[in-house]
N, C-alpha and C positions, 0 to 999 in steps of 0.2 A: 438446576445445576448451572451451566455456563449461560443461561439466560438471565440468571442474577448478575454477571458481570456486568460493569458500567464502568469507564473512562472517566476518570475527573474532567476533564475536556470536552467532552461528545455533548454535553449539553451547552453549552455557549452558543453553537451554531444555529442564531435566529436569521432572519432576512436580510440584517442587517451586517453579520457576518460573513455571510454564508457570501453576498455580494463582494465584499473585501476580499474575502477566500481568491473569487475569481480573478481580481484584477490583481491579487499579491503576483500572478505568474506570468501577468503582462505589463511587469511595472519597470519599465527601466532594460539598458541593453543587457546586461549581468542576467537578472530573470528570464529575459527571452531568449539567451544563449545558452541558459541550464534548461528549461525548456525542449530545446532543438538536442540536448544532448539526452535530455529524461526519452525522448521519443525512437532515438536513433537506438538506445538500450531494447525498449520497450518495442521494437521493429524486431530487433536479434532475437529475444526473449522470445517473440510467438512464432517466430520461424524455428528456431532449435524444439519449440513443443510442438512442433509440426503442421501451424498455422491451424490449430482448435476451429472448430463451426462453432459450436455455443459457448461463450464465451460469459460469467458472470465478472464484472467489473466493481470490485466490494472494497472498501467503500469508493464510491466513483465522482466522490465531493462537486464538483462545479462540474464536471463531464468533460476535463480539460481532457482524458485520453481517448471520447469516442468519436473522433473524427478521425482517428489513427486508427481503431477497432472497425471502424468501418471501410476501412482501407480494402480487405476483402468485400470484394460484395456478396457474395454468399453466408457469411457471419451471422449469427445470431447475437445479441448483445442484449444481456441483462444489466443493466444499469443500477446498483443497491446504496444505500446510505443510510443510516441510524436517523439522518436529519432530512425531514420534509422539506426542510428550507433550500437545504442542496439543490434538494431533487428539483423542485419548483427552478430553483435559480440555474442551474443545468437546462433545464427543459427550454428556454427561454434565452439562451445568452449561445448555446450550441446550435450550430448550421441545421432549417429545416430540415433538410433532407436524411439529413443526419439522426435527429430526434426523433423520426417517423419510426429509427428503423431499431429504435433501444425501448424494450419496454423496462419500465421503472417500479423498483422494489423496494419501498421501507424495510429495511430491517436491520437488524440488532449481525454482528460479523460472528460474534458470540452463539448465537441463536438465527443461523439462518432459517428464514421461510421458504427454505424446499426442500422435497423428496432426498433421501441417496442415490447419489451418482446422477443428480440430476445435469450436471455439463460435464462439457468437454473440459474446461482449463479455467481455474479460475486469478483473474488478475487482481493484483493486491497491491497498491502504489500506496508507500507513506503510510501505514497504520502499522505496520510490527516496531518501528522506532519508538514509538510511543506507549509501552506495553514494556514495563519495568518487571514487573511481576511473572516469574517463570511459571506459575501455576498458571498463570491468564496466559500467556502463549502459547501453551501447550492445550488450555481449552480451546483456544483456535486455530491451533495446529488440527486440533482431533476433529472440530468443527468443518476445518475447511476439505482433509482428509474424507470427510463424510460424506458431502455436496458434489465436489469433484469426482467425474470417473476417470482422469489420467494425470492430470499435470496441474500446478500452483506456480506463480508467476509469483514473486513477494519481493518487496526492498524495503532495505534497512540500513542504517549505521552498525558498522564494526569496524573493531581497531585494528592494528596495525597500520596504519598510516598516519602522517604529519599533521591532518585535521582533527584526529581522534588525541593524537599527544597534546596537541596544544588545548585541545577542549579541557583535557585533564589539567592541562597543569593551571590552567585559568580557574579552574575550579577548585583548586586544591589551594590557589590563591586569593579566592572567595573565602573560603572559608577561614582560613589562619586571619582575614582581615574581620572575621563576622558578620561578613554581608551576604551570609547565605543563610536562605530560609528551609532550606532541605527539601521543597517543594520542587521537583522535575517532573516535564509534559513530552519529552524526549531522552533516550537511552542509546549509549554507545555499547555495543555487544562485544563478548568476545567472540570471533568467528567460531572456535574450536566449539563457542559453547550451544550458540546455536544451529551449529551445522549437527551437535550432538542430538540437539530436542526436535529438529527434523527427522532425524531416523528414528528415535523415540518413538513421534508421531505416526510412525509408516511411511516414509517416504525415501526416496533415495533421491540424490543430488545427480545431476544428468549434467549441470554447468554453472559458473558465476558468472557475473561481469560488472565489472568496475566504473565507476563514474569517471574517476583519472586514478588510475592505479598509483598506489604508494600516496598517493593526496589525497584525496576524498575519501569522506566516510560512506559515499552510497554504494550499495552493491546492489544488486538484482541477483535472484537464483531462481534456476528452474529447477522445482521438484518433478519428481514421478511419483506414483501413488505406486506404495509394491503389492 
């Protein structure tokens, strides 16, 4: 079933990417000030879930958030990503003390490799944007639903805000000019509609939070498992 899902994307991520990946979020003050601001969400986030001990980090691409996950010391941290190259390139690029304390998991977000209700909270940075497809959301809504025995961290693009309109109208200016291939690797959501396929999923909404309210498209939510 959702282990036949694949990402047109998820395979690109060779060695060679996988290192790019890393330094796209230390490239320039712009990146390093989104950065400082993905983190200070991503602080709120595990606090309002009530600071989780086992924690899986799916997909945890270059392991740019387990030095923040490690911020508890009592934390457990599972470290997952569909790409060995991540994981390698994480392992290696992340503070020792810090690596020692994540063990690492190949796997598919679709098809996780563990038990039910094997953690406390599982954090999801950057993959539901990229997930056009309501049937594939909802297999990893049910997926994540599965794995998790209390709470789900996730971000994503949704509209209502000034970066979601102008995405729109940029692309609606693509197209009337014919320089659109219809190929997209990112999706802007409608909030009502994903906040729908959450409770769908089993979950109830416990809180949002905004990258820059009314301007950005990122949002963070903390689910509960009901």
């Amino acid at each position: 079933m959702s282990s036949t899902i694949k990402l047109k994307f998820s395979e690109k991520y060779d060695q060679q990417h996988a290192a790019e990946y890393l330094e796209k979020h230390q490239d320039g003050l712009a990146r390093r000030l989104s950065h400082k601001r993905d983190e200070q969400l991503a602080r709120k986030a595990l606090a309002l879930a009530g600071e989780p001990g086992l924690v899986l980090d799916l997909p945890c691409g270059a392991g740019r958030f387990w030095p923040l996950l490690a911020e508890k010391t009592n934390r457990e941290i599972i470290g997952a990503d569909y790409s060995a190259s991540m994981l390698q390139v994480a392992s290696l690029s992340q503070p020792e003390e810090v690596v020692k304390r994540v063990r690492r998991l190949q796997t598919s977000a679709f098809d996780i490799d563990l038990p039910d209700n094997a953690v406390d909270s599982i954090f999801s940075m950057r993959l539901l944007h990229h997930i056009g497809d309501a049937s594939h959301r909802m297999a990893l809504l049910r997926e994540f639903h599965r794995v998790s025995r209390d709470s789900v961290i996730v971000s994503l693009w949704v509209d209502g805000n000034f970066k979601a309109w102008k995405r729109k109208r940029l692309q609606l200016q693509r197209e009337a000019d014919g320089g659109s291939d219809g190929y997209q690797n990112r999706f802007v959501l409608p909030a009502v509609t994903v906040e729908a396929e959450f409770r769908k999923a089993g979950f109830t909404i416990q809180n949002h939070l905004d990258f820059i309210p009314l301007y950005a498209m990122w949002r963070v939510y903390i689910l509960r498992k009901r």
